[in-house]
N, C-alpha and C positions, 0 to 999 in steps of 0.2 A: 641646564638640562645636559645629560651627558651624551657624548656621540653616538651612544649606541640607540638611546631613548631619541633622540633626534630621527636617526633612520628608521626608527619604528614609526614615529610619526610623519613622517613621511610618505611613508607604504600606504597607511591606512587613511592620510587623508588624499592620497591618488584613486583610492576606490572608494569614495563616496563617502566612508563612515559618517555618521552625524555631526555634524561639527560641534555644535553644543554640548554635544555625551561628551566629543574628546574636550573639548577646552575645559569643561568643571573636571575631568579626570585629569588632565596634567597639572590640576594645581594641588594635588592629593598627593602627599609623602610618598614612596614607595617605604612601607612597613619592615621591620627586620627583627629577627629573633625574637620571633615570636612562638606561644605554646603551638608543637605540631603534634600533642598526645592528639588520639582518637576513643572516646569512649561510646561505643555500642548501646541505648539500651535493651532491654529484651526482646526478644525478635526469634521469629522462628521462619523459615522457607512458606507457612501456610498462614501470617498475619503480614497485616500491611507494615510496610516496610520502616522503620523510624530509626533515624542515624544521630550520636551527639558528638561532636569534636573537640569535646572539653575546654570551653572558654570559660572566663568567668565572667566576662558581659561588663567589665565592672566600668568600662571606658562605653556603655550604653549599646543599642543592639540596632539594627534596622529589618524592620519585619514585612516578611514580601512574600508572592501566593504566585504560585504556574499551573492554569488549566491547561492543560496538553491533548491533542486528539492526532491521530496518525490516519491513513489511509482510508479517509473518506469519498473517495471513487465520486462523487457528484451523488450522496446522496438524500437528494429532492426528497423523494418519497421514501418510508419505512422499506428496510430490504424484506425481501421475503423469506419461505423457507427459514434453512438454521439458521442462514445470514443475519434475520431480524431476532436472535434470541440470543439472550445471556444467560446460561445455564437456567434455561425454559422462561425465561424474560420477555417480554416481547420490549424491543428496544431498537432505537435508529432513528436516523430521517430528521431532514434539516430543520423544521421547523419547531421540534424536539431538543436536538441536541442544541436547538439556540437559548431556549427558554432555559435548561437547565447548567446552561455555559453562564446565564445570566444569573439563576440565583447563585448559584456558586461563588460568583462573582461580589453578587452583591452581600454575602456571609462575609468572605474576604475582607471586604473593604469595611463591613460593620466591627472588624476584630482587626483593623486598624491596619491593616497589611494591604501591600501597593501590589494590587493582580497584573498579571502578564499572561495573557493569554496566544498560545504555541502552537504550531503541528512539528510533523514530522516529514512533510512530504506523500508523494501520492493523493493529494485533494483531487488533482482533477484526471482526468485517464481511466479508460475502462469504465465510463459513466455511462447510465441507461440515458432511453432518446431525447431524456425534456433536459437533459445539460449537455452530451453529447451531439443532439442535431443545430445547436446555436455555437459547437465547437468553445463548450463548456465556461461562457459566459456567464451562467445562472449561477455555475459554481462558484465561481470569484467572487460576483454580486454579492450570497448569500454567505459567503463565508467573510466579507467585509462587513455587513448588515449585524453578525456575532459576535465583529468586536473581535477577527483574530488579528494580533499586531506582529507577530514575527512567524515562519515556516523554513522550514529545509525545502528542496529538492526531493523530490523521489523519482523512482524511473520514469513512470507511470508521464512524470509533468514534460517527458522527452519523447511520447507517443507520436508528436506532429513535428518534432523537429525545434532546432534548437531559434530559431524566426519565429515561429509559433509563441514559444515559451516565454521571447521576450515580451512582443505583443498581450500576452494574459499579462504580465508582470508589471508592463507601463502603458500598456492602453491604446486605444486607437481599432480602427472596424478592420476585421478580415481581408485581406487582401482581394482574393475570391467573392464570397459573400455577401460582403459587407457588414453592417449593423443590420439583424434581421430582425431587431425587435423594433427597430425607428430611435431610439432615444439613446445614442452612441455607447461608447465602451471606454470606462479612465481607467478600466486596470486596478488593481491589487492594489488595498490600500494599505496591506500589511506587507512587510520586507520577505522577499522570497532568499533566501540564501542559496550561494551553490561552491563556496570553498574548496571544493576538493574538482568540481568542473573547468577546464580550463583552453583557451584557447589556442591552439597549435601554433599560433606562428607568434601572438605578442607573451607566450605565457603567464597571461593574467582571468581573473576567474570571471565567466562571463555573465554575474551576478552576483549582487555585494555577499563579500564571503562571510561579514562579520556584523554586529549591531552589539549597543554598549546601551543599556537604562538603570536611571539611577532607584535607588531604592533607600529613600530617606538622607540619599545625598552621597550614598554608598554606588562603585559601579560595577555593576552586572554584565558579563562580558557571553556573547552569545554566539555561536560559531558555528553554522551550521551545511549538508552535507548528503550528501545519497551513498551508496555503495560503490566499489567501484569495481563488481562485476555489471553494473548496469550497461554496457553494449551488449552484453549475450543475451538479452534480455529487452532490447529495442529494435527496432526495425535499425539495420545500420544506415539506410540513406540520409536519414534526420541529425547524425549527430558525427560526420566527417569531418565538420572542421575543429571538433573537441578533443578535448583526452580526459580521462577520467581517474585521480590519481588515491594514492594511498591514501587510506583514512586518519589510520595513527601519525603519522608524518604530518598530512597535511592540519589535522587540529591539534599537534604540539607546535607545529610551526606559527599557528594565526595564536595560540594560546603565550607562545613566546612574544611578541608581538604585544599582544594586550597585557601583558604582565608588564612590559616596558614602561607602558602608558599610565600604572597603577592599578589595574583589575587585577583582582587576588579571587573574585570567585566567580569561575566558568558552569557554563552550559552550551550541553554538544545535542543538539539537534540534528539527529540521524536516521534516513533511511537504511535501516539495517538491523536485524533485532534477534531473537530469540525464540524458545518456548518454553513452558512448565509440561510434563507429559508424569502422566497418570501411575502407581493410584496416589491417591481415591479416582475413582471413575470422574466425580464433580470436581473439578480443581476452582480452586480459590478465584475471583477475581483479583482480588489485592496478593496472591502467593509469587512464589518463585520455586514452587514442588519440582525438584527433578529437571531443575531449569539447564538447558544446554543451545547454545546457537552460538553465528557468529558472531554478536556482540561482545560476548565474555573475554576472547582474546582481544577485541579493540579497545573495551575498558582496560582490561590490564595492563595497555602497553600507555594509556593517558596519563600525563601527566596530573599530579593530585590536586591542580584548582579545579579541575573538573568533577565540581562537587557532584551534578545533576547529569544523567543523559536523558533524551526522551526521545524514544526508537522508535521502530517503525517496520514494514515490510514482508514480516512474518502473520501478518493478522491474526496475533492472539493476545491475551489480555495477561501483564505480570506487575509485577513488582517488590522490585530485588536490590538487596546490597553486594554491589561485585567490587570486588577490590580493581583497583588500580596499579600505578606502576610503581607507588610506592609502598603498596600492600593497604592501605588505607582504604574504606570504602566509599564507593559512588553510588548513591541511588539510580537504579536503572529503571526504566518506566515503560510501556506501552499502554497502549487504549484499543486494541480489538482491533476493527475496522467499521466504515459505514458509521459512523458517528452512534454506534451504539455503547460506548463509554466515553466518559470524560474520566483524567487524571487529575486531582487535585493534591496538587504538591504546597504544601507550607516549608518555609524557613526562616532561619534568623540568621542575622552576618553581625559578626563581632567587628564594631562602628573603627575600633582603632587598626584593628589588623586588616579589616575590609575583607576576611575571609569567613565560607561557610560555619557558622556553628552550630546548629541542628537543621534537618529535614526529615520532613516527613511526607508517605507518598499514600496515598490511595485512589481506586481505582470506581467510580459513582458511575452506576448502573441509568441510559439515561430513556428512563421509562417512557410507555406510550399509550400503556394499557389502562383497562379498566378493571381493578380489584373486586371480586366478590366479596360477599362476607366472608367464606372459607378461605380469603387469603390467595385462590386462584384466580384465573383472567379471564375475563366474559369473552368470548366467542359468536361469531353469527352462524345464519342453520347450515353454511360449508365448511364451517370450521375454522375460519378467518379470525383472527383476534380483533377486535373492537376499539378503537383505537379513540385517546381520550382527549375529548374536545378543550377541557380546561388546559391541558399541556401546549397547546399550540403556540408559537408566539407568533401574535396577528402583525409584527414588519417583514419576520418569514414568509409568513404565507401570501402578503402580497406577491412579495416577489415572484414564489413560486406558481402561485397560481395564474400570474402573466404567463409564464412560458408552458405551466401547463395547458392553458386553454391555445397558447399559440402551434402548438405541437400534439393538439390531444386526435385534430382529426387523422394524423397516421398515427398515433403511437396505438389508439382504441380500435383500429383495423381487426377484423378478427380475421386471423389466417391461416386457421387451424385447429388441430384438434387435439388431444391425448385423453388416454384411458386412464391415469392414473399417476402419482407425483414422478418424474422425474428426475432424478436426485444425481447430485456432483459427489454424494459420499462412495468412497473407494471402498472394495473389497481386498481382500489378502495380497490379491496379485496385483491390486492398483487400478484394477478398471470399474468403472461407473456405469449406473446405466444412463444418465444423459451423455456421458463418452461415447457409448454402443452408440445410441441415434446417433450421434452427429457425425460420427465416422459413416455410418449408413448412408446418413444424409449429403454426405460431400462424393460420396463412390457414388451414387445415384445420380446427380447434379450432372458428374462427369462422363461418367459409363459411356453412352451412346456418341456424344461429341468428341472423346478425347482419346475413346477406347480404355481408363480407365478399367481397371481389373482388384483394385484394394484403395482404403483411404486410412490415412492416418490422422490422426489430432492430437493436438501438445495439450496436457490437463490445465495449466495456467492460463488458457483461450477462454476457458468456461468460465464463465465468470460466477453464474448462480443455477439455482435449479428452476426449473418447470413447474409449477406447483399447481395439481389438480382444481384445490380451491379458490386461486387467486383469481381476482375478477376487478384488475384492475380499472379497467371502463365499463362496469358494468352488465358484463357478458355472463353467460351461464358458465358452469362450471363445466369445465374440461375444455372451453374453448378457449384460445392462447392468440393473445392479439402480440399485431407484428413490434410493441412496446415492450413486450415477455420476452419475445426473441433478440431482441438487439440488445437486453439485458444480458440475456446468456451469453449472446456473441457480440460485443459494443466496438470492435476495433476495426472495422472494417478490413480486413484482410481481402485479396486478390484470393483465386481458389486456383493452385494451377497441378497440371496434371506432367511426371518426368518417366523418363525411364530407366530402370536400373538394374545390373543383373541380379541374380538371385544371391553371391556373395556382398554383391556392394550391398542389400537389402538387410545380410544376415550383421554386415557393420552399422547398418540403419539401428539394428534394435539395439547390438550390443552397446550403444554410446546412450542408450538411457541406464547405465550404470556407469556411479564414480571408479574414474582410475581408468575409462577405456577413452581415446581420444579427444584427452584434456577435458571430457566431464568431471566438475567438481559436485553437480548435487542429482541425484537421482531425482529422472522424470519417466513416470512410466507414461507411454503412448495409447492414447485410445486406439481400438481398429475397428475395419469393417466387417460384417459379418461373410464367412466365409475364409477367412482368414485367420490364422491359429498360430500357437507355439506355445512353447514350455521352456523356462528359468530358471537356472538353479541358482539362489538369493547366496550361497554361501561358497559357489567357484570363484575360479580367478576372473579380474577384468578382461575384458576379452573373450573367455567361455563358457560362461552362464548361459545362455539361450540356445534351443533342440528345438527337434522335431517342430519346425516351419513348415509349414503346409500352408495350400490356396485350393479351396475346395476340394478337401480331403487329399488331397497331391501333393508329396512332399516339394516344397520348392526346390528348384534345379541350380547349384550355383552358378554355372553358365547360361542357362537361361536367360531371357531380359521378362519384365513385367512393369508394366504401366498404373505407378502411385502418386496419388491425387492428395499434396496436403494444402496450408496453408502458405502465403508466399514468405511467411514469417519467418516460418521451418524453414521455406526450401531456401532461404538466405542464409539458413543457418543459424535460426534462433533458437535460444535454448538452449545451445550448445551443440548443438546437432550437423556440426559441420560437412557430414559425409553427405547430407540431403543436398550438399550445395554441388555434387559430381554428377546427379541427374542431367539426360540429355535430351532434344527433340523435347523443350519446356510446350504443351499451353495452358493460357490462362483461360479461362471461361468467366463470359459476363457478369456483370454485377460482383456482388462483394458474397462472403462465406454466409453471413445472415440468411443473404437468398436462400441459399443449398437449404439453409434449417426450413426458412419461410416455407420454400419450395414441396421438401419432405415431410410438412405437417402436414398441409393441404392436397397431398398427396392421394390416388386412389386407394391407399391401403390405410390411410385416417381412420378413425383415431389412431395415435403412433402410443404400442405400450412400453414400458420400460424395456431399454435394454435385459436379454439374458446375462450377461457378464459374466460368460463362460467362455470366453476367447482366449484367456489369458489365461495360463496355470503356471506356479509357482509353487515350485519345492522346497 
């Protein structure tokens, strides 16, 4: 073994790697001069993705299958609203995406291919009550019970802090809570990866960064990862003692690394991904139409064993061939969110070279419904889709139906009311009408105790819509039980109330546009009503926002005014740094659900959609 393949394995059996994966990989040749053509077959941005690397196999092939799903948030139950649809689909929900993770599965293995089943990160975070009030045990559970064997990191898994994470990761009861279900907690029986996470004082990653499975005897090198804008994007008290480092670095680094050891063909498991945007109005589930995000520069700069990515964090469904860093293409991948796709990726590795030779990707819709004859979905008399009992898989539902019954007497609370759907879909200028309410509902919360006078909300809090006809416990329509609301608002957030002048106010909006105070991604801010202004989308950073007013009064820049967001913001999440200059902070009880709980059940209930006239854009 040479010096350098020594200190490789050295690295990698300090961090856990398998020992078994590396000892059958260090008795494996490292391959040389071998064919590096790449032959394409046909393929267009609007069919599923299929890549050939021109082997001739002639040294035999080993044939191998990756189910992949990204950002399923803890979801138990089918999501609602657009959340549960795939281009008019009704799709989601664990006991669904298990069933069809498993025939998938078992096609694979009928067509002689060794399945590996993947995520991307974000499984747990931002979950409704029956996975989030057990501090998202249910989700672990049921995502072992699917059979997932390896995952990245997503932000989302650093919601409660980096102790938390390990706890879901290796097991053991809540520190606080304990075991609330009585029957303990062992933790994740799939590898959580976090390679590019790293600990500030020993510089090593604080969960295994790497995993190697063989495939016909062939090894499969997997390396996975989150983003590493992920602090602007978490509460920062949870993740102090980490750093969160380059992506392209850090997975040429570990891909160097497993190359030493004889892996010739990588898979980067990453929170971080993309989108296809329109036309066609309908975009493909398996396309890459018009595809742009930041994934595209991080494939570019990988190195080419990195046959496969499967992304994540943008929650939309693609697949794409992106060249890499030696112009050669990488199959890139996502699955939506909410387990409403599964990615079924095939490939073959050329047995001598032990590198990719063909992949192929698509994107399986993973259905819930009940088909008419006409080919559409049965619905009940509020308009609910019908959800089909043959699909269920009965080890799912145990599960689930434990923590549902153990959580159903708050989650089925009714505590509230609305007139009609309340939707997270944005208008021109960015505002929603569930933004309108819940801005409403945090200035009201505040007003009288805090003096309060405007509220603000970051659109990424929302997590779903309000939906007139959901009746998830059985409730009449238009009633919204307090399980609806911690849906929409799942993170418990503090509600605190600052003060600011009317300048530091007018840097408040200007920084939800890229390029003004180290914002890299435009967020527009929900407001409350009474509250106004006008943007012009095509000034410089820094000048796009006029005409600020607070009940028809143009706001004073010298003035001070009392704004009420979440503690997420006023830390500074999002990016929104200048919220963190507010002074004379308070916080007000309970958590931001309240304010929503609060202003359903409110004297002016039922609550109707937001106007979404607050916000104008030129």
């Amino acid at each position: 073994m040479t010096r350098a393949r020594s200190r490789a394995w050295a690295v990698l059996r300090h961090l856990a790697v398998p020992a078994l994966a590396l000892a059958v990989v260090a008795t494996i040749p490292i391959s040389r001069g071998e064919d590096s053509s790449t032959k394409t077959s046909t393929w267009t941005p609007m069919t599923p993705v299929s890549v050939s690397y021109g082997h001739d196999l002639k040294s035999g092939a080993a044939r191998g299958n990756l189910l992949g799903f990204n950002d399923f948030h803890g979801a138990v139950d089918p999501p609602t609203g657009s959340g549960g649809l795939v281009n008019g689909n009704p799709a989601g929900g664990v006991e669904y995406l298990t069933t069809w993770v498993k025939r998938l599965r078992a096609e694979a293995t009928a067509e002689k291919r060794t399945s590996i089943t993947v995520g991307a990160g974000d499984l747990v975070g931002a979950t409704p009550l029956v996975s989030a009030a057990f501090h998202d045990e249910p989700s672990i559970e049921l995502l072992n019970n699917a059979g997932l064997q390896i995952s990245s990191v997503g932000n989302h898994e650093f919601d409660e802090g980096t102790t938390e994470l390990a706890r879901l990761a290796r097991g053991g009861c809540h520190p606080t809570d304990g075991c609330q279900d009585g029957d303990g907690f062992k933790g994740a029986k799939f590898k959580y990866l976090a390679a590019n996470v790293v600990n500030k004082k020993t510089g090593l990653p604080i969960l295994l960064p790497v995993d190697i499975k063989l495939i016909d005897g062939v090894p499969v090198g997997f390396v996975g990862m989150t983003l590493r804008g992920t602090p602007s994007i978490v509460n920062p008290a949870g993740i102090a003692t980490v750093e969160f480092r380059d992506e392209i670095e850090t997975a040429n680094r570990w891909a160097s690394l497993l190359r030493l050891t004889g892996v010739k063909s990588m898979v980067l498991l990453i929170h971080e991904g993309g989108a296809q945007a329109s036309p066609p109005p309908v975009l493909p589930v398996d396309g890459c139409n018009n595809f742009a995000g930041p994934i595209t520069n991080i494939v570019a700069g990988l190195r080419p064993e990195f046959g496969i990515v499967v992304s994540g964090h943008t929650h939309r469904f693609y697949s794409c061939q992106l060249p890499n860093s030696s112009g050669a293409p990488t199959v890139v991948t996502s699955a939506g969110s909410n387990g409403v796709l599964v990615t079924d990726i095939d490939f073959t590795l050329d047995k001598r070279s032990g590198k990719f030779a063909d992949i192929t990707a698509r994107n399986v819709i993973v259905e819930n419904g009940i088909r008419k004859a006409d080919g559409s979905w049965q619905t009940d008399a509020s308009g609910a889709f019908v959800r089909n009992p043959a699909l269920v898989d009965k080890s799912a539902e145990v599960i689930a139906d434990k923590y549902r019954a153990a959580v159903a007497p708050i989650a089925n609370r009714v505590v509230g009311s609305i007139s009609a759907d309340l939707s997270t879909a944005a208008n021109a200028a960015g505002e929603s009408s569930l933004g309108d309410v819940i801005a409403d509902a945090q200035l009201a919360y505040t007003a009288s105790a805090a003096g309060a006078q405007l509220a603000l909300m970051n659109p990424g809090g929302i997590r779903a819509p309000l939906t007139f006809g959901n009746s998830p416990g059985g409730e009449a329509p238009g009633q919204v039980t307090y399980g609806e609301c911690f849906t929409v608002q799942p993170f418990n957030n503090l509600v605190v109330t600052q003060t600011f002048t009317g300048a530091q106010l007018k840097e408040v909006l200007e920084q939800q546009f890229v390029g003004f105070g180290g914002q890299t991604v435009q967020r527009i801010l929900q407001v409350s009503a009474g509250f106004a202004y006008t943007y012009t989308a095509s000034a410089a950073a820094g000048s796009k926002v006029s005409g600020i007013t607070l009940n028809g009064v143009p706001v004073d820049p010298a003035a001070t005014y009392r704004v009420t967001t979440n503690d997420f913001l006023a830390n500074g999440g999002d990016g929104f740094t200048r919220l963190t200059a507010g002074t004379d902070r308070a916080t007000a009880p309970g958590f931001d659900v309240d304010a929503l709980v609060a202003y359903l059940g409110g004297p002016t209930a039922p609550i109707g959609p937001g106007p979404q006239n607050r916000i104008t854009r030129l």
